[in-house]
N, C-alpha and C positions, 0 to 999 in steps of 0.2 A: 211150472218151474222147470220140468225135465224136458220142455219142450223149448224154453227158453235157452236154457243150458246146448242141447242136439243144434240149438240153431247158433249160437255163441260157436261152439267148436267147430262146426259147417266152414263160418266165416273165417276163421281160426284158420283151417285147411285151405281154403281157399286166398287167403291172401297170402300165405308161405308159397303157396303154388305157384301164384303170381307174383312172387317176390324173383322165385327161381327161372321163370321164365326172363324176367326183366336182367335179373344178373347175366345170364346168356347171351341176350341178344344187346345189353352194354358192351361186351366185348367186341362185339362185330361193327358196332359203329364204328366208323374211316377215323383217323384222327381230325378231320377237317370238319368234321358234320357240328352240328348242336348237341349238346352239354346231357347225357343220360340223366332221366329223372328218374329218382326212387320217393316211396312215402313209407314213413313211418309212424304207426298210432302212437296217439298220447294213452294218459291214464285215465281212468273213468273220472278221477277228480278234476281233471281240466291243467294235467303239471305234466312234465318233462324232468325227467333229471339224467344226466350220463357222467360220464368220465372221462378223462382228456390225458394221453398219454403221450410222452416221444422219446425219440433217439433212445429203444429200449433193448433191440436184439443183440443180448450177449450171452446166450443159452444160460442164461441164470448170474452172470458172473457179475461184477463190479454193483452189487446191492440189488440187481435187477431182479431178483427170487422173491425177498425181503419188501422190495416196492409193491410187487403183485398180491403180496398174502393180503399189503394193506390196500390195497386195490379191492379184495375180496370182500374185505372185512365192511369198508366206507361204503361198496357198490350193494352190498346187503343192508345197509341201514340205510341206506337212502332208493332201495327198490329201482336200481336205475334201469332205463329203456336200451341204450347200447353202448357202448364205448368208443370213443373217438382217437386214432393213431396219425399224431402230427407227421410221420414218416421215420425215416434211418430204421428201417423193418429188423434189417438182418446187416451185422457188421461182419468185417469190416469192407465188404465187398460185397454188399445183397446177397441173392441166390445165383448159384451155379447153374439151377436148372429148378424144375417144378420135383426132379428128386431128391432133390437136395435137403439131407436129412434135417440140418437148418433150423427149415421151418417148423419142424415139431422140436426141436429139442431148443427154441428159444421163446416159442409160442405156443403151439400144441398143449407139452408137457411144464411149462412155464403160468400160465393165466389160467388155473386148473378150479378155481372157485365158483361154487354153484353160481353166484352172481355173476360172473363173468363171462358164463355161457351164455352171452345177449349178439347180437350182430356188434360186430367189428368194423366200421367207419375207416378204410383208412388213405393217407395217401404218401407217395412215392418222396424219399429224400435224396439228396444228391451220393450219399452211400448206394443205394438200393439202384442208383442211374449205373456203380462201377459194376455191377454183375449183370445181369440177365434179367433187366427190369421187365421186359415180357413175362416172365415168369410167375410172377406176384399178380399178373393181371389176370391171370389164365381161367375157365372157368374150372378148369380141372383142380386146383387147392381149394378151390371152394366145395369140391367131392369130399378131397381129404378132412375140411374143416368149413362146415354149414355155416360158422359164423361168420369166417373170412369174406371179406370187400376190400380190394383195393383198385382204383381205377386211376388214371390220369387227373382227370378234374372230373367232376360228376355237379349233380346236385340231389338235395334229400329235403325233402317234405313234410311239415306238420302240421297239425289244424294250429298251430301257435310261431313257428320259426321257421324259417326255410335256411337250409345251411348251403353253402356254395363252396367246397370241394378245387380247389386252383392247384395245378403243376405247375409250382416255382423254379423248378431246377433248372430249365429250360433258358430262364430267364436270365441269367446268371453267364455274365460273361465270361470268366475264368474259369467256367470248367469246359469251355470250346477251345482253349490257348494249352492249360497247363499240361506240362508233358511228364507227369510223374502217374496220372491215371487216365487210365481207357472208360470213356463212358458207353453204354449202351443208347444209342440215340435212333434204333429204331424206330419209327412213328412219329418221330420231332422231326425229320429235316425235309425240305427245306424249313430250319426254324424260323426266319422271318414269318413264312407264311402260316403255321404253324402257331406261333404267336398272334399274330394279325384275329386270326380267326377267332382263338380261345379267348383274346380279349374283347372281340367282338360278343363271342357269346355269353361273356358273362355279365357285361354291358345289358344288353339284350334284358338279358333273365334277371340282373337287379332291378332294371328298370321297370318291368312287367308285374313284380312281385308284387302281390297285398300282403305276405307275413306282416303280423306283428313285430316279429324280430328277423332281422336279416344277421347273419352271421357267418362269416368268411373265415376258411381254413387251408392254410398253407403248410409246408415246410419250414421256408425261410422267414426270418422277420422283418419286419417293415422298419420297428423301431425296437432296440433290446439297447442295452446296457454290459450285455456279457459277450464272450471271446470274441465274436463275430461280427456283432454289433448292428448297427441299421443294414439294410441294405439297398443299396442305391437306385440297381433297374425297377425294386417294386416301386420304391416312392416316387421315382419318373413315370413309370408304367402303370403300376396296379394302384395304387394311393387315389389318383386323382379320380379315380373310378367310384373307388368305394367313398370317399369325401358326398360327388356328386348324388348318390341314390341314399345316402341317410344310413350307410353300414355301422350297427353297432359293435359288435367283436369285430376285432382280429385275431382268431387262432394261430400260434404255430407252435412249431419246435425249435431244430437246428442250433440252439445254444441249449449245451447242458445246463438250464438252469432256470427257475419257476420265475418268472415277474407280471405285473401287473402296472403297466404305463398308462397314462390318459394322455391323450391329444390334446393340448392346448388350443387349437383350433377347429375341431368339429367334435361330435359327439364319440368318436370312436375310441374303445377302449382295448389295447393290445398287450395279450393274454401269452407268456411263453410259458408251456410247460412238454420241456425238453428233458427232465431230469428221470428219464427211465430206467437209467443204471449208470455208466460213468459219467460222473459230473467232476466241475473243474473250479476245484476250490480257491477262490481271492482271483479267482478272474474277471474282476467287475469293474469299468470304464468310472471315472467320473458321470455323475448325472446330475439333473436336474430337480432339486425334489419339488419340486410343483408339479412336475409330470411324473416321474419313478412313484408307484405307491410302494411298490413293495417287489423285491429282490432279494432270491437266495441259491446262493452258489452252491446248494448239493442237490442231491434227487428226492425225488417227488412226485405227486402229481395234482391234475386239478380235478373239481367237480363241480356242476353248475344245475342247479335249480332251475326252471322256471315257471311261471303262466302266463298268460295274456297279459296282467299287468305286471307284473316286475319277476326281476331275476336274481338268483344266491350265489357267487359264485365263493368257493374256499382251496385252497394252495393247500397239500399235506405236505411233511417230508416222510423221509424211509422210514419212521417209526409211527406213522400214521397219526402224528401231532398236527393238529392246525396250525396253522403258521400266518394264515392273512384271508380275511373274510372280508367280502365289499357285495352290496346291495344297490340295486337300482329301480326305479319307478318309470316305468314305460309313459307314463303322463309326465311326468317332471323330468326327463330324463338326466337327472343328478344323483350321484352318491348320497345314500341316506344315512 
């Protein structure tokens, strides 16, 4: 057994190692190269569970402290593997720089829960594009904070799902026109090309996949029901993608507000949980209730189950109440 144990923590050491080096040398890929791979182990039982967070940086302010305790609380009873950040890192203008105190006093000193010290998934929102989005990407916060990841688009690995990590902001015409904020668009231009490419590569890598489960994570939403509502360049652009390779989630944020959509037309199921701290109360569109399962205009967050055959996913609000549970059968793939 003690020899079992020397060799467990061996591997243990060893793949941290090789974590660190792979975080490193993600940075230095071009923006035009292919999509940085990371892996992540499952559990001995053969499950996956994590946490799904957004629009949450307000150094604690607008419920966002309150979100996190119960962040800690769900992330310890359900043993999760790492937590996933839809973007809007740091409001209301990302990071000024990689010193920018910011980041600890909205994140650091914020998601303080033993269970929360897991790796950190995240990626870039169109807030985080108005300051010094290099900054967030650097390997140097990740000195400051081991668990921190944030990349452009990336992809991440498991013996059960393979996640695929997309920069939407990019995508997104009005924030190349509007004249009220300065974006940081170093590494994006020329963005045609820019574009061309990341959509090629993600193409590429859905197509290639065996996961059991394919699951895509943005910023923006494809389809939402609250302030901001669908958005157009993905369902021209990224939609027809993930239609064609059998994508089951869509992650994202960018609406302060938790729902749960199905696609009337493919299998995919579009997941917002944006509700990190300010949320935007009776801000919700007419919908559709054959697709809308479930929508709620305060904060929260999500969390999701899985195995090989099927998936948990549940909606909290700020008081760490369930609010919408929905299951699915990887062989049936229907609501059970």
């Amino acid at each position: 057994m003690a020899m079992v144990a020397a060799m467990e923590s061996m591997a243990s050491i060893f793949r941290t190692r090789a974590m660190a080096v792979l975080l490193f040398c993600a940075f230095l890929v071009p923006s035009f190269g292919k999509l940085p791979r990371f892996e992540h182990p499952i559990k001995g039982d053969g499950s996956l569970s994590f946490l799904v967070v957004g629009d949450w940086g307000r150094k604690g302010l607008y419920n966002q402290s309150e979100v996190a305790f119960q962040m800690g609380r769900i992330g310890e009873k359900l043993d999760i593997d790492f937590v996933i950040s839809t973007g809007d890192n740091f409001y209301d203008n990302g990071l000024k720089g990689v010193h920018d105190p910011a980041f600890r006093e909205s994140f650091t000193n914020i998601y303080t829960a033993k269970s929360l010290q897991k790796q950190w998934y995240s990626v870039l929102g169109n807030h985080d594009y108005r300051g010094d989005a290099v900054a967030q990407l650097t390997p140097f916060l990740r000195k400051v904070e081991k668990r921190w990841l944030c990349l452009r688009s990336f992809l991440l690995k498991t013996e059960i799902a393979e996640f695929f990590f997309v920069d939407t902001t990019p995508f997104v015409d009005k924030y190349f026109t509007e004249p009220d904020h300065d974006y940081d668009w170093r590494g994006i231009e020329p963005r045609r090309t820019y574009l061309a490419n990341l959509l090629k590569d993600l193409k590429s890598a859905l197509k290639t996949s065996t996961a059991k489960w394919k699951i895509v994570v943005g910023h923006h939403a494809i389809r939402s029901v609250g302030h901001h509502g669908d958005t157009p360049e993905l369902i021209k652009h990224l939609l027809p993608i993930l239609k064609a390779n059998n994508v089951d989630l869509y992650i994202n944020g960018h609406d302060h507000c938790l729902e749960h959509i199905s696609s009337l037309d493919s299998s995919i199921q579009y997941l917002t949980s944006g509700g990190g701290s300010k949320a935007w109360r009776g801000d919700v569109k007419p919908y559709d209730h054959h697709a809308v399962k479930f929508v709620h205009d305060g904060q929260g967050f999500m969390s999701l189950k899985m195995t090989e055959k099927a998936a948990s996913i549940a909606f909290y609000d700020v008081a760490g109440k369930v609010l919408h549970r929905w299951k699915v059968s990887k062989q049936l793939h229907s609501a059970v």
